[in-house]
Biopython code that builds the backbone (N, CA, C, O; Angstrom):
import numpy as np
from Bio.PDB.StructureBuilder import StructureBuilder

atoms = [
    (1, "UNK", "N", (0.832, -1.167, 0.000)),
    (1, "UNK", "CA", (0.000, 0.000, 0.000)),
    (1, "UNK", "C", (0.885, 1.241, 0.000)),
    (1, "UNK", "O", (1.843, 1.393, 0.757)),
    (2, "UNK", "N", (0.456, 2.154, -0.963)),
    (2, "UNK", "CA", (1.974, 3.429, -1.287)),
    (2, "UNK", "C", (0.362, 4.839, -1.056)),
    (2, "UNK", "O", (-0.669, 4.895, -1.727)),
    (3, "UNK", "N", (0.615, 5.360, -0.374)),
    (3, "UNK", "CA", (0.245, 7.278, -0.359)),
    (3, "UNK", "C", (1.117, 7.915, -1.370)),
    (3, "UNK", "O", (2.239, 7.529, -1.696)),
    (4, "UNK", "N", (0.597, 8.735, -1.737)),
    (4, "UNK", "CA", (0.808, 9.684, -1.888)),
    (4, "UNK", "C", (0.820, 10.832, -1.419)),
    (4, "UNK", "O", (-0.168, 11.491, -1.745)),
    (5, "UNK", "N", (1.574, 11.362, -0.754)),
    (5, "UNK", "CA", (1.454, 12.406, 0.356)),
    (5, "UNK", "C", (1.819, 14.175, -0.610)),
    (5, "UNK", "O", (1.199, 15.235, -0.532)),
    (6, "UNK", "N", (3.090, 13.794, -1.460)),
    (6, "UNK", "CA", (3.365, 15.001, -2.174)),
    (6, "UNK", "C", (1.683, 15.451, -2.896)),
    (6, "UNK", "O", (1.378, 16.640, -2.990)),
    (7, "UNK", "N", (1.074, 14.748, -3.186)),
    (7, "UNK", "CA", (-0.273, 14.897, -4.091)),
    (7, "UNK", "C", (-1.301, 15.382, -3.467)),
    (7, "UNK", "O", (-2.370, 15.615, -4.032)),
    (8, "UNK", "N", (-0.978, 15.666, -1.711)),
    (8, "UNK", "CA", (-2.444, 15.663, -0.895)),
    (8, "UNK", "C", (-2.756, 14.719, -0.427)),
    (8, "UNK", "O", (-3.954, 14.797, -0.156)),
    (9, "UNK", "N", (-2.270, 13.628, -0.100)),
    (9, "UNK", "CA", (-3.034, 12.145, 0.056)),
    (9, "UNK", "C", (-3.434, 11.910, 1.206)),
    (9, "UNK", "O", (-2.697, 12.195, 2.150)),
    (10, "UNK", "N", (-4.604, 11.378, 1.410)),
    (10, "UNK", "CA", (-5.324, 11.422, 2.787)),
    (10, "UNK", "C", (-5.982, 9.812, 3.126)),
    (10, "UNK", "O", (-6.970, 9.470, 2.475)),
    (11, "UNK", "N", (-5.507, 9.032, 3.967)),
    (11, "UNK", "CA", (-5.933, 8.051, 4.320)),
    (11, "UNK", "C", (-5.873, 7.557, 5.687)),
    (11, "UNK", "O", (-5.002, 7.877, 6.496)),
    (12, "UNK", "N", (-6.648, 6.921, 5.861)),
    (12, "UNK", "CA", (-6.827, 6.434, 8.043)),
    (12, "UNK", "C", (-6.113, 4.771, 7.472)),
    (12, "UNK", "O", (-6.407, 3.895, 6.659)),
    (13, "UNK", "N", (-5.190, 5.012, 8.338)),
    (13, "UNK", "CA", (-5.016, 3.441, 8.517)),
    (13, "UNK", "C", (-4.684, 3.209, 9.875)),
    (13, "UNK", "O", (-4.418, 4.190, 10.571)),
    (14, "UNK", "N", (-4.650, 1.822, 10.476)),
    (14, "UNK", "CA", (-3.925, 1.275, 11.670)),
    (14, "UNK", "C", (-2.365, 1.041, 11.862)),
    (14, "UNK", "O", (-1.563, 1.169, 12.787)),
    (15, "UNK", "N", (-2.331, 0.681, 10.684)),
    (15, "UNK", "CA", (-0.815, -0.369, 10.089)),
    (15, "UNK", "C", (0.446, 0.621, 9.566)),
    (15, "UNK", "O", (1.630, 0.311, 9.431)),
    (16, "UNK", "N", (-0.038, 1.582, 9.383)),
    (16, "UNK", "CA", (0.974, 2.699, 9.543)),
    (16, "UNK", "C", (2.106, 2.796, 10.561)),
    (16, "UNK", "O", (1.712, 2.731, 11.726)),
    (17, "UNK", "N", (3.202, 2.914, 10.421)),
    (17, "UNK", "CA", (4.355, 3.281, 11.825)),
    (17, "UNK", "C", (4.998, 4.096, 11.253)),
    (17, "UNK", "O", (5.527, 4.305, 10.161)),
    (18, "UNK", "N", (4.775, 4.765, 12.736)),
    (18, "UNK", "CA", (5.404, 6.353, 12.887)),
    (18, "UNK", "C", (6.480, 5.676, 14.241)),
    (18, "UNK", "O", (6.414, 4.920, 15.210)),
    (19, "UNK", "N", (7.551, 6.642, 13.427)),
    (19, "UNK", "CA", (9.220, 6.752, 14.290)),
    (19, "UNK", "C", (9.218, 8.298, 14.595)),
    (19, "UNK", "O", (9.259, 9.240, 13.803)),
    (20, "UNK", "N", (9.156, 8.289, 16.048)),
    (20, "UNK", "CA", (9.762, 10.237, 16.578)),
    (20, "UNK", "C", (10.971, 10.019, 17.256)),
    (20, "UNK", "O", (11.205, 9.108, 18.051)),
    (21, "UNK", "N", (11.769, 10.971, 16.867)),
    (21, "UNK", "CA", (13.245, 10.374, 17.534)),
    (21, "UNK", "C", (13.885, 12.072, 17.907)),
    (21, "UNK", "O", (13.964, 13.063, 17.181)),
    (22, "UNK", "N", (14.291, 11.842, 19.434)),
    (22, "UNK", "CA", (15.215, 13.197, 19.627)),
    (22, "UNK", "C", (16.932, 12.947, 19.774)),
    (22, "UNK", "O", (17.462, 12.055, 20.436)),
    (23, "UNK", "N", (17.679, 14.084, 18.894)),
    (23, "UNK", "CA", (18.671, 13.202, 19.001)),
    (23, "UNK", "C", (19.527, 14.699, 19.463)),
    (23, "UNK", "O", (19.319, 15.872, 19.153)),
    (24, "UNK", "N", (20.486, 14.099, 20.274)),
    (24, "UNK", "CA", (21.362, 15.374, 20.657)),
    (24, "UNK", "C", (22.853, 15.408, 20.068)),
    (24, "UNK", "O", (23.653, 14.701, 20.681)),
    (25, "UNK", "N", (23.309, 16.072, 19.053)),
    (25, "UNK", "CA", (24.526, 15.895, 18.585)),
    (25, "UNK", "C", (25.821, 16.511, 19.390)),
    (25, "UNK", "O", (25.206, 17.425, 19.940)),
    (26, "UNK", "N", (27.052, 16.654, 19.813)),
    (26, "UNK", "CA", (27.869, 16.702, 20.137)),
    (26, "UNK", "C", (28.158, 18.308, 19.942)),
    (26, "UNK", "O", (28.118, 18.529, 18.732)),
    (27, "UNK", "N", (28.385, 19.304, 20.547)),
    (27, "UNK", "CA", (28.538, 20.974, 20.242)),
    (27, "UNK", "C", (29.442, 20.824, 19.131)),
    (27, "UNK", "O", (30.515, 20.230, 19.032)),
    (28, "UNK", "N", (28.619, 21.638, 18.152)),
    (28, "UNK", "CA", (29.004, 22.278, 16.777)),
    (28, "UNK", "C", (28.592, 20.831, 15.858)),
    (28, "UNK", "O", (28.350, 20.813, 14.651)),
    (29, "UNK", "N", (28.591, 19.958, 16.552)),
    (29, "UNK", "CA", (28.710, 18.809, 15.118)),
    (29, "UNK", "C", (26.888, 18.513, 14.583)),
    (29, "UNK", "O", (26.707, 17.549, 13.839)),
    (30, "UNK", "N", (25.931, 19.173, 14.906)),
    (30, "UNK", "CA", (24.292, 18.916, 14.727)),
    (30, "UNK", "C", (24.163, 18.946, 12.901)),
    (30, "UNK", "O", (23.389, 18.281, 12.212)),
    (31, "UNK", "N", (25.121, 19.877, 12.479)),
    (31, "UNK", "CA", (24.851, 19.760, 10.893)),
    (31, "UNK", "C", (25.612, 18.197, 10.323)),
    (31, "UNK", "O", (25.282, 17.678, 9.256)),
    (32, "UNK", "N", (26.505, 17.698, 11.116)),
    (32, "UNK", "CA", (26.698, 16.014, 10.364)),
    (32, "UNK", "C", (25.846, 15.615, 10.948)),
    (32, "UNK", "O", (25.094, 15.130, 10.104)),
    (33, "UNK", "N", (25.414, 15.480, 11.932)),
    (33, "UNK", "CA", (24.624, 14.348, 11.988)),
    (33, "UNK", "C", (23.151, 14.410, 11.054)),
    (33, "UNK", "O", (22.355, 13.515, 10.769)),
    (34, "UNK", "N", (23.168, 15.740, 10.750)),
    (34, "UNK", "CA", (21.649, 15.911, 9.744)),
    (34, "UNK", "C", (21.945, 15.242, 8.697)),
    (34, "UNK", "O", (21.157, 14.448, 8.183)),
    (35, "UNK", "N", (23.623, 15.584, 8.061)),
    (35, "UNK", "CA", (24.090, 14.913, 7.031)),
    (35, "UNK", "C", (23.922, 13.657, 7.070)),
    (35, "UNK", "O", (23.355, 13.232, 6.064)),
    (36, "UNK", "N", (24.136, 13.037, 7.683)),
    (36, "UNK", "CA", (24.426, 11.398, 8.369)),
    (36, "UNK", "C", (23.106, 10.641, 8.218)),
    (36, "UNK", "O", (22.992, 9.551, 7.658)),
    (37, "UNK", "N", (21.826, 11.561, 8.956)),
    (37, "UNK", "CA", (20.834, 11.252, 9.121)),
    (37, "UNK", "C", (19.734, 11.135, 7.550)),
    (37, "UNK", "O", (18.771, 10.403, 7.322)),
    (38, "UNK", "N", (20.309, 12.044, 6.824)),
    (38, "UNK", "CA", (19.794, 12.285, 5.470)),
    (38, "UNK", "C", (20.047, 11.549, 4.508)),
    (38, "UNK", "O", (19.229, 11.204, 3.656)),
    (39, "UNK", "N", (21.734, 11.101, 4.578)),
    (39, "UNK", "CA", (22.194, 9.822, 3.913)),
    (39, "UNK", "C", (21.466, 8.516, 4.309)),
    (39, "UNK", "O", (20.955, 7.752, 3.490)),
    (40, "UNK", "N", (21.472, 8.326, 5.739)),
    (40, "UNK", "CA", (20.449, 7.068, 5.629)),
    (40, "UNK", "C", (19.186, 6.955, 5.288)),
    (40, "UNK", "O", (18.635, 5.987, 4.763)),
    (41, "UNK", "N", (18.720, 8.011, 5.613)),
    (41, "UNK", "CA", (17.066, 7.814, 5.083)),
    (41, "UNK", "C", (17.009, 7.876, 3.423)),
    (41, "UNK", "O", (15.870, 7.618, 3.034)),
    (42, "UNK", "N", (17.980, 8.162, 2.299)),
    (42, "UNK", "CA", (17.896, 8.437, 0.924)),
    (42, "UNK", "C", (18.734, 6.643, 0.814)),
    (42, "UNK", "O", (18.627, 5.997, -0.229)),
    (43, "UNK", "N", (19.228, 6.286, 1.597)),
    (43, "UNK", "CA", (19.675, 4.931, 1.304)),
    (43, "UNK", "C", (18.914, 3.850, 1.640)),
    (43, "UNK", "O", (19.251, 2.670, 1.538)),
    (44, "UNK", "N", (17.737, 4.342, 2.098)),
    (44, "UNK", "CA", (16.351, 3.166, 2.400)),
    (44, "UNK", "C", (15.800, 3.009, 1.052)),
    (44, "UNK", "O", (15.097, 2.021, 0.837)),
    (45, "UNK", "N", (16.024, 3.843, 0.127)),
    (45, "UNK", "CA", (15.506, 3.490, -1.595)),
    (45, "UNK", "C", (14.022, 4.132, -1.575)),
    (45, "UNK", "O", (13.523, 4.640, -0.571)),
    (46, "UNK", "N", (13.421, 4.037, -2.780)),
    (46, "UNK", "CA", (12.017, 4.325, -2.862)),
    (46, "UNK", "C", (11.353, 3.503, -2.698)),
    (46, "UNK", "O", (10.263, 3.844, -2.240)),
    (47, "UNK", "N", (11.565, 1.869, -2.964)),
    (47, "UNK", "CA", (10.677, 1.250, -2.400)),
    (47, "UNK", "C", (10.714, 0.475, -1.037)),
    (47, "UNK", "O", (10.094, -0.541, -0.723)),
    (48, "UNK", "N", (11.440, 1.084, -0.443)),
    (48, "UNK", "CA", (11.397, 0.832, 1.118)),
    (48, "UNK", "C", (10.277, 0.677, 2.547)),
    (48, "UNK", "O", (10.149, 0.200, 3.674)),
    (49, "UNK", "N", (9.521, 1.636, 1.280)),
    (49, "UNK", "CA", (7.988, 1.421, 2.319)),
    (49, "UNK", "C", (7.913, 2.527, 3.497)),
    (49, "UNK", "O", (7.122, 2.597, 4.437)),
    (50, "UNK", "N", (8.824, 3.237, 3.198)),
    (50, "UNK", "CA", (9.437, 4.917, 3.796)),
    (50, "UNK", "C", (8.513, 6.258, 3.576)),
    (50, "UNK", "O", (9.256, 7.222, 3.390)),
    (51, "UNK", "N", (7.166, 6.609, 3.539)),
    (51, "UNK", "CA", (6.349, 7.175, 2.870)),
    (51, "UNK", "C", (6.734, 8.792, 3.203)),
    (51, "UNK", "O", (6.388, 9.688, 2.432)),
    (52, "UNK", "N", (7.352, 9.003, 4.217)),
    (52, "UNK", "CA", (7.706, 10.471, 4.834)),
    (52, "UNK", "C", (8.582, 10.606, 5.424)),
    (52, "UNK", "O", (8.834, 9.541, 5.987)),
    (53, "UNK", "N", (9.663, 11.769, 5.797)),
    (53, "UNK", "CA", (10.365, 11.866, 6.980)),
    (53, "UNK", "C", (10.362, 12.994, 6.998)),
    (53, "UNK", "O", (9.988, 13.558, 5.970)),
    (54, "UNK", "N", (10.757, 13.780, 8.117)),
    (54, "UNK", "CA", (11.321, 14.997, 8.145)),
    (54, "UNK", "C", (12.047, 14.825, 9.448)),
    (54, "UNK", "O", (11.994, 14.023, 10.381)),
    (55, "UNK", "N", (12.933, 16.178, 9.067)),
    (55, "UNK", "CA", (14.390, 16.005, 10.233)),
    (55, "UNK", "C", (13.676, 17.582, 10.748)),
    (55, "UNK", "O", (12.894, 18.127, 9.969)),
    (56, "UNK", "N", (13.963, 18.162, 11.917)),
    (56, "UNK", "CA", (14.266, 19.768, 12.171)),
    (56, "UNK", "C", (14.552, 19.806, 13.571)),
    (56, "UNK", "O", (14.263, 19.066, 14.511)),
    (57, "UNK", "N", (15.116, 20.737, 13.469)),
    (57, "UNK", "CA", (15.889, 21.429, 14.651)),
    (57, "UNK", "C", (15.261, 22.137, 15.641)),
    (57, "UNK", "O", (14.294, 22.864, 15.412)),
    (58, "UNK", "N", (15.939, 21.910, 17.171)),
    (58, "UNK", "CA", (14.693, 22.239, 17.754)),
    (58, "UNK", "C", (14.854, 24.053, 18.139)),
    (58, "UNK", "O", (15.881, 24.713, 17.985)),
    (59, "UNK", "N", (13.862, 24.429, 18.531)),
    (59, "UNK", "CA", (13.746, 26.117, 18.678)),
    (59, "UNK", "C", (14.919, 26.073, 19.959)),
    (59, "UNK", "O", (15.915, 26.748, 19.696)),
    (60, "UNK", "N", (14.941, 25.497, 21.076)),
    (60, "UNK", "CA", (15.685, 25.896, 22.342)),
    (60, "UNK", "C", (16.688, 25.296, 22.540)),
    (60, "UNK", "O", (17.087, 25.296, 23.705)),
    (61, "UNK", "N", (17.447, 24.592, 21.563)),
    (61, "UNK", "CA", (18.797, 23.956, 21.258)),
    (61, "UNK", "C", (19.167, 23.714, 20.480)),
    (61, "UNK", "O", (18.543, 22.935, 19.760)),
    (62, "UNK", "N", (20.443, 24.210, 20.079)),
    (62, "UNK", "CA", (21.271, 24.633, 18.827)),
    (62, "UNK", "C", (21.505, 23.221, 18.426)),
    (62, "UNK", "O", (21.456, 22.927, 17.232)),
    (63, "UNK", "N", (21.755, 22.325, 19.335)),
    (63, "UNK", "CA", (22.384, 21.335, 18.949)),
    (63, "UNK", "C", (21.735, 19.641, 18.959)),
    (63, "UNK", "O", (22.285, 18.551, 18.798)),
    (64, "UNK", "N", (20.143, 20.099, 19.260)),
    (64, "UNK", "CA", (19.067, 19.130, 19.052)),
    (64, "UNK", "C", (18.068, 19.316, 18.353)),
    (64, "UNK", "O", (17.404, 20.346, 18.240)),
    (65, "UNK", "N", (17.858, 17.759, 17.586)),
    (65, "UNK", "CA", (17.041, 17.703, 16.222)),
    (65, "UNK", "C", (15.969, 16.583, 16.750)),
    (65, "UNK", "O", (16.161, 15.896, 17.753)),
    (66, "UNK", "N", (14.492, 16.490, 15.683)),
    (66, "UNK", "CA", (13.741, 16.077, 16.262)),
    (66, "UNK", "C", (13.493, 15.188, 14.726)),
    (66, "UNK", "O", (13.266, 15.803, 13.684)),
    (67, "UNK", "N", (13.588, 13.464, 14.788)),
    (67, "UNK", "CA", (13.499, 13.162, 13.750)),
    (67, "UNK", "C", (12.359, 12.649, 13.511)),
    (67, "UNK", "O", (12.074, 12.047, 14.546)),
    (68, "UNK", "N", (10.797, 12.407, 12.123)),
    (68, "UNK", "CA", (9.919, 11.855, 12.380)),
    (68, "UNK", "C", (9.732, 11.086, 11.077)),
    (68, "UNK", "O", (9.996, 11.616, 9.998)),
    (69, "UNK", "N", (9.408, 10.197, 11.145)),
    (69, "UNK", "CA", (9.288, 8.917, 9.837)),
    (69, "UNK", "C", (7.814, 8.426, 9.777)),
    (69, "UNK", "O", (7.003, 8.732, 10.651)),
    (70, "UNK", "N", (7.579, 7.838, 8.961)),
    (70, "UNK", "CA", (6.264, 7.633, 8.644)),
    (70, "UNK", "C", (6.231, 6.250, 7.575)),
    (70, "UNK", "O", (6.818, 6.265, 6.493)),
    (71, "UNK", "N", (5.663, 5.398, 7.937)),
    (71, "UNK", "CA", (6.265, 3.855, 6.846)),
    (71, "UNK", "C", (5.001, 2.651, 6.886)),
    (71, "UNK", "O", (4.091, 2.486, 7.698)),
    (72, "UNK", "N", (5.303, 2.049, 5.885)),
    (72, "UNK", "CA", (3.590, 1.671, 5.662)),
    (72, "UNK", "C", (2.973, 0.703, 6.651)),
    (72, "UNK", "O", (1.780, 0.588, 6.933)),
    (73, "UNK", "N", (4.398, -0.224, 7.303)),
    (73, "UNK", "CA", (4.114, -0.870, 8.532)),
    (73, "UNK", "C", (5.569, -1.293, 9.267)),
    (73, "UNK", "O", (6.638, -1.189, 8.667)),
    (74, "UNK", "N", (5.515, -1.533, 9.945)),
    (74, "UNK", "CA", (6.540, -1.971, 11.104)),
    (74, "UNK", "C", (7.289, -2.669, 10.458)),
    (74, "UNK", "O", (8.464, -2.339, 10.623)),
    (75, "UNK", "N", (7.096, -3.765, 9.571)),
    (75, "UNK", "CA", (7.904, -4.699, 8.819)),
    (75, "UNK", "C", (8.695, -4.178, 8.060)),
    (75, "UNK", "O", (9.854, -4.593, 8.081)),
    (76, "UNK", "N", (8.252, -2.894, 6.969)),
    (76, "UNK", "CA", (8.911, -2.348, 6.744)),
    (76, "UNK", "C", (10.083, -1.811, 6.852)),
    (76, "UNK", "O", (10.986, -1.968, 6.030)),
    (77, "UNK", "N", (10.165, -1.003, 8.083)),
    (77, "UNK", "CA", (10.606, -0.347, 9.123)),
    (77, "UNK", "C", (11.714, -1.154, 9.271)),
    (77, "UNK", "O", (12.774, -0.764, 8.781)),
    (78, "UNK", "N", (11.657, -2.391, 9.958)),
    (78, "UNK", "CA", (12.360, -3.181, 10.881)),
    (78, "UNK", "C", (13.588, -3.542, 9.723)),
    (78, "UNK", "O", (14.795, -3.537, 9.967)),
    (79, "UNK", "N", (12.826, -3.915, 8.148)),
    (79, "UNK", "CA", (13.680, -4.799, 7.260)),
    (79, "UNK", "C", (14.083, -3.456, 6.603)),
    (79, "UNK", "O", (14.767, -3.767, 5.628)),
    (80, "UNK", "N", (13.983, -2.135, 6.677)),
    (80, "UNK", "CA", (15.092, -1.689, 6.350)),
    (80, "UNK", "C", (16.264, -1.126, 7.113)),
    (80, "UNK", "O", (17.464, -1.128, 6.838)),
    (81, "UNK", "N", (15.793, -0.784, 7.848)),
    (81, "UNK", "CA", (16.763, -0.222, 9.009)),
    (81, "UNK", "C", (18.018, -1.243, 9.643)),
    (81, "UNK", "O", (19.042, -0.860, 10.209)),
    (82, "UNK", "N", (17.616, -2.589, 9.374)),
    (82, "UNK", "CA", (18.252, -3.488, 9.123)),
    (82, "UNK", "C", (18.907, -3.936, 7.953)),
    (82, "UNK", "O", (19.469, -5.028, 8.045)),
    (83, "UNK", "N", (18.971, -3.210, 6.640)),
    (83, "UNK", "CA", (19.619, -4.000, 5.910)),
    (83, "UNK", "C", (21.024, -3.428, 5.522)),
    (83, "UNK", "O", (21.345, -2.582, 6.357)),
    (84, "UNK", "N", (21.960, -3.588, 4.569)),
    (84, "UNK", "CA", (23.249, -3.127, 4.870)),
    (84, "UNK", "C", (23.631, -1.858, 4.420)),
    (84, "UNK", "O", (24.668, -1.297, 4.773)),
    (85, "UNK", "N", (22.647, -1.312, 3.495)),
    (85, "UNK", "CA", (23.224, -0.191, 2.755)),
    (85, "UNK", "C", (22.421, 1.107, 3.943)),
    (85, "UNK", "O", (23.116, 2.123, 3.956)),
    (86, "UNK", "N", (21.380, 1.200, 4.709)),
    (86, "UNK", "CA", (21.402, 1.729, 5.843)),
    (86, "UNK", "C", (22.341, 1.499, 7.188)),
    (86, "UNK", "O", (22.647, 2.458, 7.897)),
    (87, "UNK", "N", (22.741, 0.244, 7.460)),
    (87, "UNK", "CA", (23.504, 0.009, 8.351)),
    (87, "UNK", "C", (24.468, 0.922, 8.041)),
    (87, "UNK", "O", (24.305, 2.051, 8.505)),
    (88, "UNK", "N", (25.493, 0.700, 7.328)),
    (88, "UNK", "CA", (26.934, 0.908, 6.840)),
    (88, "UNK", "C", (26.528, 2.479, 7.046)),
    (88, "UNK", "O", (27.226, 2.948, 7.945)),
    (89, "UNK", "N", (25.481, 3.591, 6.417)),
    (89, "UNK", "CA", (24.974, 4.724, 6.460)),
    (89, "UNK", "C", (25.548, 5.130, 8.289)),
    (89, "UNK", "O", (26.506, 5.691, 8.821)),
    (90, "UNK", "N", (24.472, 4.544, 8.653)),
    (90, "UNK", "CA", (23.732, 5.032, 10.431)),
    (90, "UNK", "C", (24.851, 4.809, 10.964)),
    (90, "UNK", "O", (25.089, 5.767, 11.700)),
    (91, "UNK", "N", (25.928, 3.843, 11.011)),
    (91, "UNK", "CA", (26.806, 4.121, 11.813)),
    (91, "UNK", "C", (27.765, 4.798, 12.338)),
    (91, "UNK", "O", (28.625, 4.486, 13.161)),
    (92, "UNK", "N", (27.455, 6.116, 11.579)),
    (92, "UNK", "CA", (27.977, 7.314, 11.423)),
    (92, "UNK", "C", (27.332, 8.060, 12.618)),
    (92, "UNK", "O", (27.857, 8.973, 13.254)),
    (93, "UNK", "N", (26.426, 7.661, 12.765)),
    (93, "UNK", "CA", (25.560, 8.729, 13.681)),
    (93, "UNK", "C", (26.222, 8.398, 15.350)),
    (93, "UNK", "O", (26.368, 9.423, 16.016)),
    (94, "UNK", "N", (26.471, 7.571, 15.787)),
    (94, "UNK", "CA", (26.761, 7.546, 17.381)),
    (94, "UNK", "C", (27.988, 8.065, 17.494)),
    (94, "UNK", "O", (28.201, 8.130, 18.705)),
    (95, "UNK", "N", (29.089, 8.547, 16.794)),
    (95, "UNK", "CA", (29.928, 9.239, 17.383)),
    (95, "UNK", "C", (29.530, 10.857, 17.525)),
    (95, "UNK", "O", (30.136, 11.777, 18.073)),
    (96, "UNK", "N", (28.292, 10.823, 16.824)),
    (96, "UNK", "CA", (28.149, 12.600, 16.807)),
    (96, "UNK", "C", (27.292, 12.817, 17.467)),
    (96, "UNK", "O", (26.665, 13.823, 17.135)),
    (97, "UNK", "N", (26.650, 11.883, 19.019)),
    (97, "UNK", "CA", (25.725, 12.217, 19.775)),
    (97, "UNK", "C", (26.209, 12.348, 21.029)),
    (97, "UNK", "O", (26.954, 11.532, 21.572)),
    (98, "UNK", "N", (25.797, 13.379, 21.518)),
    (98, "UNK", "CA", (26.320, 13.748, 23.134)),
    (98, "UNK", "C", (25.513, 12.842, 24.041)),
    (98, "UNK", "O", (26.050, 12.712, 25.141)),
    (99, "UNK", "N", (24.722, 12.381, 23.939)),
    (99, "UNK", "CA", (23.479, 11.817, 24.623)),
    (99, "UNK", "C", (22.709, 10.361, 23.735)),
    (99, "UNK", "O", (22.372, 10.337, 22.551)),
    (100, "UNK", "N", (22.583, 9.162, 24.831)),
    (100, "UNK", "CA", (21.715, 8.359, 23.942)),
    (100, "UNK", "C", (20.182, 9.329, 23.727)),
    (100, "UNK", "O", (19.568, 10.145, 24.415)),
    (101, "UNK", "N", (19.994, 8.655, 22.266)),
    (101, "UNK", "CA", (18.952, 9.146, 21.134)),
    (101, "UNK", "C", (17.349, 8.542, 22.061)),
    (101, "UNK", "O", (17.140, 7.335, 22.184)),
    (102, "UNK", "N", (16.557, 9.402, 22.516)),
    (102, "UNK", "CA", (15.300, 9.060, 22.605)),
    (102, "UNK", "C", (14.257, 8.432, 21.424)),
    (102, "UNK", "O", (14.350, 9.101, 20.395)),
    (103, "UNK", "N", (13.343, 7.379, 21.318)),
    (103, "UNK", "CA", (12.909, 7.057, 20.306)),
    (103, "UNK", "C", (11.474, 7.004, 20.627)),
    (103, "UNK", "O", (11.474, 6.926, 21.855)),
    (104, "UNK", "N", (10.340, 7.003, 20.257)),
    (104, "UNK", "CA", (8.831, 7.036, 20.298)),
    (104, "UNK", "C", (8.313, 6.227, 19.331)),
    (104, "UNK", "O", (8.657, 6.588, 18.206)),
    (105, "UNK", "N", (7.528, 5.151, 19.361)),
    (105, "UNK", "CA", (7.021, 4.805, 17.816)),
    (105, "UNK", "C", (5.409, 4.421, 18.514)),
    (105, "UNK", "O", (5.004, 4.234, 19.661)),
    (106, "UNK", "N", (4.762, 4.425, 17.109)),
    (106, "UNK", "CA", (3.496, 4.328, 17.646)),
    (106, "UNK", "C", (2.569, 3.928, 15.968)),
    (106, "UNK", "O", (3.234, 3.468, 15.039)),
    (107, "UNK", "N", (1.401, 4.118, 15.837)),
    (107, "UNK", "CA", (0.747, 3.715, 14.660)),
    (107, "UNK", "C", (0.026, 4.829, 13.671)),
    (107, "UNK", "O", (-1.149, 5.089, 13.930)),
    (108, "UNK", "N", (0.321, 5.149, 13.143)),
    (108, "UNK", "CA", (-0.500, 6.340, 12.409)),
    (108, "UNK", "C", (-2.124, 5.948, 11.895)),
    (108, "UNK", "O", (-2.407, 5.121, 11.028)),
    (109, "UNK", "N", (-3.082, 6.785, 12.684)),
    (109, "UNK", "CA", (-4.824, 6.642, 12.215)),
    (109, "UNK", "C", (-4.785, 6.967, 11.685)),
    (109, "UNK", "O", (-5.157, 6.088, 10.907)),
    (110, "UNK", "N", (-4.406, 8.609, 10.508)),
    (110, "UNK", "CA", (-4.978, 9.464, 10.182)),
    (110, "UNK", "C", (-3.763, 9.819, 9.268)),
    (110, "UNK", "O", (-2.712, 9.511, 9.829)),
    (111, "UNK", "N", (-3.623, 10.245, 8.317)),
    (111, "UNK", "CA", (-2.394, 11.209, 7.693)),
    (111, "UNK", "C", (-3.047, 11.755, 6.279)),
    (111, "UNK", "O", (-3.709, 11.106, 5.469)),
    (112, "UNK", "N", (-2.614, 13.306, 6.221)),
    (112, "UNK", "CA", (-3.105, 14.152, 5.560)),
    (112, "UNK", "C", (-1.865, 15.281, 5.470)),
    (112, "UNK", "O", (-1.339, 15.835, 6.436)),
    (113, "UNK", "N", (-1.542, 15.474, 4.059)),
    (113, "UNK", "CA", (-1.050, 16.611, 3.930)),
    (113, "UNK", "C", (0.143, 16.341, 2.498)),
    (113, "UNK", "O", (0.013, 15.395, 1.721)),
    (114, "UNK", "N", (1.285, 17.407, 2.389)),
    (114, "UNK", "CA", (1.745, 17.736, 1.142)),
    (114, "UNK", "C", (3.300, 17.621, 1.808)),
    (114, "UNK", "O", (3.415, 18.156, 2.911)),
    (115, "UNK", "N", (3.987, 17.253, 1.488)),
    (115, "UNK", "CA", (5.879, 17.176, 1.444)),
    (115, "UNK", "C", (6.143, 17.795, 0.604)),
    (115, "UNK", "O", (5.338, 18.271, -0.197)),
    (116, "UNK", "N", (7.841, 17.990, 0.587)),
    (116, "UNK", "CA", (8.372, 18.986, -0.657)),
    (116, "UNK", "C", (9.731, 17.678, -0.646)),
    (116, "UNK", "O", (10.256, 16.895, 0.145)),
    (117, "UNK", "N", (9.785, 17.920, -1.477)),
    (117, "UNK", "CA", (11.454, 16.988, -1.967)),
    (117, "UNK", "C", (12.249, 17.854, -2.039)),
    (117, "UNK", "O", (12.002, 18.934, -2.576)),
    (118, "UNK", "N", (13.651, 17.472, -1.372)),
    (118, "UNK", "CA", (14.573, 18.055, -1.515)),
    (118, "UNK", "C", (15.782, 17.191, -1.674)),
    (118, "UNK", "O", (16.889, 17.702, -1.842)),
]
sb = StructureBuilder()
sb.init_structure("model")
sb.init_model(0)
sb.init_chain("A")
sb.init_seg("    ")
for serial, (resi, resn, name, xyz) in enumerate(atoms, 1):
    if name == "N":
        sb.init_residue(resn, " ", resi, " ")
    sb.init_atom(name, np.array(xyz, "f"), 0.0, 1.0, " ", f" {name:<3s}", serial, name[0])
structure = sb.get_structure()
């Protein structure tokens, strides 16, 4: 099952998983790890089952980002984040965190709205 989200796409599902992740990078280093973080998510491919992400920075710390994913189900999720061309990616990311990474996941009911590609 693929959304279309750039198009407007609006659908309720259960089976949806949503990833919220806070991550604290190391003073001055928050722009690699965006880098880091951007490389892996473009190395999950298009058909990964990856329907959204966005990365941003938070208003009251220079040096913490708030990451959120959106994927058609958990299986998804699990079999890519696991496979090697993300691995080899992400392992970039724990030397540039001051702090272990908080993670949230949960199921998306509802999703509505427009992305931009970059």
């Amino acid at each position: 099952m693929r959304i279309d989200l750039a198009k407007g796409g609006c659908m309720s599902s259960g089976n949806m998983f949503s990833v919220y992740g806070r991550m604290t990078a190391l003073p001055g280093r928050r722009d690699e790890l965006i880098a880091a973080l951007v490389d892996g998510l473009r190395a999950c491919g298009d058909d990964s089952g990856l329907l959204t992400y966005s990365i941003s920075t938070a208003l009251d710390d220079q040096d913490t980002i708030w990451l959120t994913q959106l994927w058609i189900d958990k299986e998804a999720h699990d079999a890519t984040t696991r496979s090697e061309p993300v691995a080899a990616v992400t392992s970039r990311v724990p030397p540039l965190l001051a702090e272990q990474p908080e993670g949230f996941y949960g199921n998306a009911v509802h999703v509505h709205g427009r992305t931009a590609e970059s």
